[in-house]
N, C-alpha and C positions, 0 to 999 in steps of 0.2 A: 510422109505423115507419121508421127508417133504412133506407137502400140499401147490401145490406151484401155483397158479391161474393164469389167463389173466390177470386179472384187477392191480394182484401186481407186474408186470413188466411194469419198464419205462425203458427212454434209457438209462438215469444216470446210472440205477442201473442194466444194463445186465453183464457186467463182474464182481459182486459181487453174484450174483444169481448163475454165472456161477461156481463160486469156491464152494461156499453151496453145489451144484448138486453134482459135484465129491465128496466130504467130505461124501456126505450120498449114494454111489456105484451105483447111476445111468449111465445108459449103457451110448455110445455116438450115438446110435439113438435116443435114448430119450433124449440124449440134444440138436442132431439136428434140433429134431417138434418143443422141447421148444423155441429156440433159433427164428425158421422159424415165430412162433405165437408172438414171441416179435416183430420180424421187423414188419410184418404184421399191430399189433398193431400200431406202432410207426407212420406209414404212412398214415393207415388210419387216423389216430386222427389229421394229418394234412391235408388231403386232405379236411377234415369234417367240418373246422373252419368253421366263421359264411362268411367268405368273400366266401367261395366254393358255390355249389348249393345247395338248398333246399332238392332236393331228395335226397343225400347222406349223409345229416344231419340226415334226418330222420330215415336213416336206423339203423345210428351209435346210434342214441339215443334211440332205440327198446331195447339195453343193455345194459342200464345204470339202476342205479337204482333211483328211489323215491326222493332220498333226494341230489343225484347229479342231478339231474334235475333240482330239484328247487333252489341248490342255483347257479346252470348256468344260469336259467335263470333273475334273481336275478341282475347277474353282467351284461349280455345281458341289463337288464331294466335301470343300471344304466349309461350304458354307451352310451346307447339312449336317456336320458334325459341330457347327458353331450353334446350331440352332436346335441339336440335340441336347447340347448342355443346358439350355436354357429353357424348353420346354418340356417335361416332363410324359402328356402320354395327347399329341395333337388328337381335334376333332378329325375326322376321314367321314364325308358322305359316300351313299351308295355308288357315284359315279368315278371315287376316288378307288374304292376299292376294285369296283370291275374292270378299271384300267390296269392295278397292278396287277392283278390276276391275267390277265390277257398277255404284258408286255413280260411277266415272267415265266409263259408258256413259251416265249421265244427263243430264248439262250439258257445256256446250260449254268452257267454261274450266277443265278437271278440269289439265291440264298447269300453271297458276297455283296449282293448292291445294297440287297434291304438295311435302310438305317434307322429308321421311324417307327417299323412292325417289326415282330420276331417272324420269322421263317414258318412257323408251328400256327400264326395267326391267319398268314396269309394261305396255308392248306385249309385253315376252316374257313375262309372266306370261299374257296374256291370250291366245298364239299357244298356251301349253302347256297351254292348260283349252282350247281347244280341240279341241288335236288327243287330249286325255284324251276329249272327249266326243263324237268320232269315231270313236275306237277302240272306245265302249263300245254307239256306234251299230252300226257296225259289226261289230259281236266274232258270228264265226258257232259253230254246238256243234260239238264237241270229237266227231270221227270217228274212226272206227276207222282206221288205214293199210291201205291194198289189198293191200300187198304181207305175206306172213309175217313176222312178229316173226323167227323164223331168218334172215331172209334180211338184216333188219336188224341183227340181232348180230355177221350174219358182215361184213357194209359198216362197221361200227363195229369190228370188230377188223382188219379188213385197213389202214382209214384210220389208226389209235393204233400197230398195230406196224410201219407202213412209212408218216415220214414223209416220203419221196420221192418217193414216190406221189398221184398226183394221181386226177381223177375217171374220166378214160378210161380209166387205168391199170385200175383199181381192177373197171370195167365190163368192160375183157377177160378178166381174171379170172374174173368171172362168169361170163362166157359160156361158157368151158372147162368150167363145170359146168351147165351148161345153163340160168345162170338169166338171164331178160333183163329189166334194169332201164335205163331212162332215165336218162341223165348227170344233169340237175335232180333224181330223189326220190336217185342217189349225194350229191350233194353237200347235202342237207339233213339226212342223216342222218351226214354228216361233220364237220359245224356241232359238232356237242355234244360229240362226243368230241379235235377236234384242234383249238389255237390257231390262230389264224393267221400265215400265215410271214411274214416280213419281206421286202422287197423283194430285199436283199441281207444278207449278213452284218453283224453292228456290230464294233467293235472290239473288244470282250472276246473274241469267238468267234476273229477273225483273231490274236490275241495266242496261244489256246490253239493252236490250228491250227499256230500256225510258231513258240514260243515257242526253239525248241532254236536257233531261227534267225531268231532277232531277238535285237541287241544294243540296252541304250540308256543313254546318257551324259549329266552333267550337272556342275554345279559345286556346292560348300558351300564358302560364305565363313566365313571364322574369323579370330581373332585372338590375335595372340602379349599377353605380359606387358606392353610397350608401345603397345598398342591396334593394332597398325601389322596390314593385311589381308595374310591367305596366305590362298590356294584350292587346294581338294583340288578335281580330277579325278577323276572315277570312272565308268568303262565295268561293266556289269552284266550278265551273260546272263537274260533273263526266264523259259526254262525251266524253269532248277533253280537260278533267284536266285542265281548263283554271282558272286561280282565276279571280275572275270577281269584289270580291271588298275587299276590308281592312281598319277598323278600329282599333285606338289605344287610350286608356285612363288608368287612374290610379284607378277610380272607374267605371265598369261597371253594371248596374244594369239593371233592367226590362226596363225604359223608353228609358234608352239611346242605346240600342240593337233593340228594336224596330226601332228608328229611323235611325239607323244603315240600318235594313232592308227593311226600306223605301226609303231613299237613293240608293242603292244599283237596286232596284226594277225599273222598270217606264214598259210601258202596249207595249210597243213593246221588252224588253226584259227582259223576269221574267219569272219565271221556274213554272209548272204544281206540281213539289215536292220538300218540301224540309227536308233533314234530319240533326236532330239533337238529342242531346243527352238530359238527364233529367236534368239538371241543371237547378238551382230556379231564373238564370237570365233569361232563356225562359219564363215570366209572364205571364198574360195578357195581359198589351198591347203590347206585341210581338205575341200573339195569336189574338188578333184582326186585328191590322196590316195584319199578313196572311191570315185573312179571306177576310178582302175586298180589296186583291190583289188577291183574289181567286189560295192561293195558301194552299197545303195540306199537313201538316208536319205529319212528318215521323219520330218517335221517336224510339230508338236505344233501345235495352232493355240493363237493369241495367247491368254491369258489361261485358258488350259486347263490345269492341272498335272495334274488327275487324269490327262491321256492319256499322262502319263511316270508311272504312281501308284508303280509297281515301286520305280523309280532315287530319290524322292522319299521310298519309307517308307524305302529303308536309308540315305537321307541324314541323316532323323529320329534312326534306331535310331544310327548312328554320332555324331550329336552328343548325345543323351540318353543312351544306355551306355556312352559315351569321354572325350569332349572334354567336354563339361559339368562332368566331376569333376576336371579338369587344368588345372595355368596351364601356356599354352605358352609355351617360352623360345627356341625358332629350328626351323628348318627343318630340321633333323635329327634333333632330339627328335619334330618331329612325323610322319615319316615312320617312324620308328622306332617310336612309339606305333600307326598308323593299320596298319602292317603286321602287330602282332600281333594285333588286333582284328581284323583280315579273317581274320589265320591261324585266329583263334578260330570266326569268324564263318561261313567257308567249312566247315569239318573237322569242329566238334562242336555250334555254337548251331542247336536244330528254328526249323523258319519253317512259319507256319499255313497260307501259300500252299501249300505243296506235304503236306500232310497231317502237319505233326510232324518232315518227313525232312530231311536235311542237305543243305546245298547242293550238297557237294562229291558227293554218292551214294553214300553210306558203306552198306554193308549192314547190316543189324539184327545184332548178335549173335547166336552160335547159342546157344540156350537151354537144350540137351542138354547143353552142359559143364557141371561142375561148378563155380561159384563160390565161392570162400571170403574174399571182401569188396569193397570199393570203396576205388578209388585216387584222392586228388583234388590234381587239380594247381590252383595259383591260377594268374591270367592278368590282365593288368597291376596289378600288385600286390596281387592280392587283390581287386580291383573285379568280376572274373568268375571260376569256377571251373570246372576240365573234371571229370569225375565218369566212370570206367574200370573195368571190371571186372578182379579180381583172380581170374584162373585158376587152379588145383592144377595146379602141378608135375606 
């Protein structure tokens, strides 16, 4: 009888094996096991691919030999460096990583195999299943708290409607009612109901805080019919986004910026700050000028616009609502155009910053008169429209 093995049967070739067997008087039990370890064969070696699980690779690869190992894994390597060029950073689920963590605690050269994670990923992967399986070591039952739930609702309202108040605060309080709690269980039942505060202020909060009294200024380059630059200057109050003054020339420099802000300025209305950017027309005598108007510039750091955002959306709104629908033809046309778009801008156009309301502080009409229509003026040419109510005589 032939010597006929597992490993020399494939699926191709079972009904040729099968003719061999009868040719050499093997019984048909013995072609039945042969036949049974071929299917067997046939389905393991696809359940086993590399897309299947780990653990059933591993089994299948117990009997292989030596030299099909290595050049499986060989084609395995290169098909993972085919598929590193072309995928940039794969998804990996929790079960992905807790295998590689596992199968790289086994041999010494696992930092060589990794092709898909860095080496430095798969130690934090390996620090975070840890400390998940410390915590779960550790995890004690869920107690009742010693102190009365009342007493915690009242530490959870005192902490939510006074944040000013801190934990000692909060503990003398108690005590006026005779209750006495530890500073530690105050501040743990503080946790859940209040954010935590910042070290200091950020700059949005310091903008709302002094806005009546914070000015800030900026330049918008434009150009006439001959491509040739004009800058508009513009100082803005950030309060009530009111632009408060505008300059236009074709050379602006240190003196005449200055004088800009001297203008602009007089000792009953002149702001406590003002922000601007690092630009080299800010000179000296624009830094003198603000000193003896005692006023305190507030310099924007490099490559930060958002921290002027104010001065920078109505430089937008002024070129996108104005000058974008205009050729300009000199510097009088254009000061002539930009003043009645402020006039529009200041008096009747709502801004979202301030809730809908006008820059200039226009009161709401009173609603109790009687109306009988709507007045509407155009405003440079028909480009914008004021819209008025028409009162009864």
């Amino acid at each position: 009888m032939g010597d006929y093995s597992l490993k020399d049967v494939t699926a191709p070739k079972i009904e040729r094996v099968a003719d061999n067997i009868f040719g050499t008087g093997m019984n048909i039990v013995q072609y039945f096991f042969l036949t049974l370890q071929a299917w067997i064969f046939v389905h393991i070696r696809q359940w086993v691919k590399p897309t299947g699980s780990v653990a059933s690779g591993l089994i299948f690869d117990a009997i292989l030999s030596r030299s099909q190992l290595m050049l499986e894994n060989a084609m395995l390597r290169k098909q993972l460096i085919i598929l590193r060029r072309q995928v940039e950073r794969p998804k990996l689920s929790d079960e992905d990583r807790r295998w590689l963590v596992i199968l790289a605690s086994q041999f010494k050269n696992w930092r060589h195999a990794l092709l898909i994670v860095q080496p430095e990923t798969l130690l934090r992967w390996h620090h975070e299943l840890f400390r998940a399986f410390w915590r779960h070591k550790t995890k004690t039952d869920k107690r009742e708290p010693r102190i009365p739930q009342e007493t915690i609702d009242l530490i959870q309202t005192m902490a939510k409607d006074n944040i000013l108040w801190g934990a000692e605060r909060i503990r003398g309080e108690l005590l006026h009612f005779g209750i006495k709690v530890s500073k530690r269980t105050i501040l743990k039942y503080m946790r859940s109901v209040r954010e935590p505060r910042p070290s200091g202020q950020n700059w949005l909060t310091f903008m709302q805080n002094h806005g009546r009294d914070i000015w800030a200024c900026d330049f918008l380059q434009t150009y006439d019919v001959f491509f040739r630059m004009i800058f508009i200057f513009v100082i803005i109050e950030l309060g009530s986004r009111r632009v408060v003054y505008i300059g236009i020339t074709r050379h602006p420099n240190d003196i005449w910026v200055s004088r800009q802000l001297s203008a602009a300025c007089d000792w009953d209305n002149q702001p406590k700050y003002l922000v601007l950017d690092n630009d080299s027309k800010f000179g000296e005598n624009f830094e003198q000028v603000a000193k003896h108007r005692e006023v305190e510039l507030l310099k924007t750091p490099f490559k930060a616009p958002k921290a002027n955002a104010t001065c920078e959306r109505f430089l937008g709104s002024l070129q996108r609502e104005c000058l974008d629908h205009l050729i300009i033809l000199n510097e009088l046309q254009l000061r002539r155009v930009t003043r009645e778009y402020i006039g529009y801008y200041n008096d009747h156009r709502p801004h979202q910053g301030i809730e809908q309301c006008r820059p200039n502080g226009t009161a709401p009409p009173d609603l109790s008169e009687a109306v009988v229509g709507i007045d509407v003026k155009p405003v440079l040419g028909g480009l914008h429209h004021i819209y008025e109510r028409k009162r009864a005589s």
